[in-house]
C-alpha positions in Angstrom: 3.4 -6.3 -1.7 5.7 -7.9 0.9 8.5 -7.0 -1.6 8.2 -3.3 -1.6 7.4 -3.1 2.1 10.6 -5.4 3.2 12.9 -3.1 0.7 11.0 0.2 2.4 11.6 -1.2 6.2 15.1 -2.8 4.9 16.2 0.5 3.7 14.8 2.4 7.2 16.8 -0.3 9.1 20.4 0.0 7.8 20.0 4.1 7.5 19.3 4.1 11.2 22.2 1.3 11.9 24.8 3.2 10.4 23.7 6.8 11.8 23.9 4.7 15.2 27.4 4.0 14.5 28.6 7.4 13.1 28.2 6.5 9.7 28.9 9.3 6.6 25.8 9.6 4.2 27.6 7.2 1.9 27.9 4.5 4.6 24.1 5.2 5.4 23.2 5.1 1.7 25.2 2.0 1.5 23.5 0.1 4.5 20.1 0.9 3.5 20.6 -0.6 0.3 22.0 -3.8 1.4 19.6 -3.9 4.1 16.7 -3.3 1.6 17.8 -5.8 -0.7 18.2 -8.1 1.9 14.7 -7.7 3.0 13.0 -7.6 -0.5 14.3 -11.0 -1.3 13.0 -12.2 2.5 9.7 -11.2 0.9 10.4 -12.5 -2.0 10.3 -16.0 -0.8 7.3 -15.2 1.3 5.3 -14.0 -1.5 6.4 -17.3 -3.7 5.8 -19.9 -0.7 2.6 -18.2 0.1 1.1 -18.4 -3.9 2.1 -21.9 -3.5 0.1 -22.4 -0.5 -3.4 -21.0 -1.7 
């Protein structure tokens, strides 16, 4: 679950960032994939560390 929602919020992140900076709709397609990738393996890690917790 913490995947999908960093990859979602990831996603909204780098669309807004490169609208911000003038960005074409390949630039923004491009940042929200980086961004939601980036995210989703955050989550990733949190989802692994916190099944090792419990």
């Amino acid at each position: 679950m913490l995947i999908i929602a960093g990859a979602v919020i990831g996603a909204i992140i780098g669309d807004r960032r490169a609208a911000k900076r003038g960005g074409s709709r390949a630039d923004r397609a491009q940042y929200a994939a980086v961004h939601a990738i980036g995210l989703a393996l955050i989550g990733l890690f949190a989802t692994i560390a916190l099944g090792r917790m419990i």
